[in-house]
N, C-alpha and C positions, 0 to 999 in steps of 0.2 A: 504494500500500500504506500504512495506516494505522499509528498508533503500534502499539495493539493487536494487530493481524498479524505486525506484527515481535518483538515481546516472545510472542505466543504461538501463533503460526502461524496460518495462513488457512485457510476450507475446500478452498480450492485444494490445498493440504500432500496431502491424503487424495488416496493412489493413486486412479486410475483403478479402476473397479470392486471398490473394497476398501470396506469398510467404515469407521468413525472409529475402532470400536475396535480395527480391525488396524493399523491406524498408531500405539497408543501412547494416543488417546484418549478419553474419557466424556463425551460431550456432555450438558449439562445444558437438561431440557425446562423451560417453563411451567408446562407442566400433566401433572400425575402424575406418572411412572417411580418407581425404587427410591429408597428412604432411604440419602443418602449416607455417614452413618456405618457402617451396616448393610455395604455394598460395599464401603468402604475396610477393615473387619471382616473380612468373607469373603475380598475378595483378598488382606489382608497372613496370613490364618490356612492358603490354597494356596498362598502364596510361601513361609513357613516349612515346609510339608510338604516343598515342591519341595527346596527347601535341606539340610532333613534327607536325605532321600533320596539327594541327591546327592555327601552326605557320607559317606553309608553304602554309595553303590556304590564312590566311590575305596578305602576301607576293602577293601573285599571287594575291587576289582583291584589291591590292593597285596598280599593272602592274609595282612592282618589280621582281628582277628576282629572285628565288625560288629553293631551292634545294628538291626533293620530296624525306624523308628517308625512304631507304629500309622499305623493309616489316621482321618485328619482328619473330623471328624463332617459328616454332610451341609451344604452351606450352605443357611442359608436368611438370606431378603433382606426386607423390609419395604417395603412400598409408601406414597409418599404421595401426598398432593394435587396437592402443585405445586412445583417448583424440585428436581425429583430427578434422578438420573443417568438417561438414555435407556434403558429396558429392554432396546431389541436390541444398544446396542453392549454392555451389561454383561452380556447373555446369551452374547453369542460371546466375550467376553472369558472371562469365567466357565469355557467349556467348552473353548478355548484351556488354558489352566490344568492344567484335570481331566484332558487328554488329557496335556499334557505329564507330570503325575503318575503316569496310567497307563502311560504308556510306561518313566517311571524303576521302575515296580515291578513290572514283567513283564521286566525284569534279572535280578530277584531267583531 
């Protein structure tokens, strides 16, 4: 195991049959995938929906009164040439997310 493996895991780390993005993370292609600012964009603008939300369902199972925050505008992602995040793992990352969203707000 090399310096690098050790400081940031190996492809070995990825379960069996899982993907990179169900383990945590974005593997970066040569050629093409998404614009990395664009995805750390979109993922940190579903992580604060997610947070809202989850702020507002303890609200509501304490039977305080609760403000439910809008719904987060659709993502969208920018493609480039070369040195981008891997499309599939930030597709299922992506929809990981939006499920979990959905789920905190059919609570509601």
């Amino acid at each position: 195991m090399g310096l690098f493996s050790k400081l940031f895991g190996s492809i070995d780390s990825i379960p069996e049959g899982g993907s990179a993005a169900q383990s945590g993370m974005l593997r970066t292609t040569r050629e093409g995938g998404y614009d990395k600012r664009s995805v750390l964009a979109a993922i940190d603008a579903l992580n604060e929906e997610a947070y809202e939300l989850t702020l507002a369902l303890a609200e509501k199972q304490e039977g305080k009164p609760y403000k439910l925050p809008r719904q987060g505008e659709p993502v969208s992602l920018e493609k480039v040439r070369a040195g981008g995040f891997a499309e599939e793992d930030v597709d299922s990352y992506i929809a990981k997310l939006q499920q979990n969203i959905d789920e905190l707000r059919a609570q509601f």
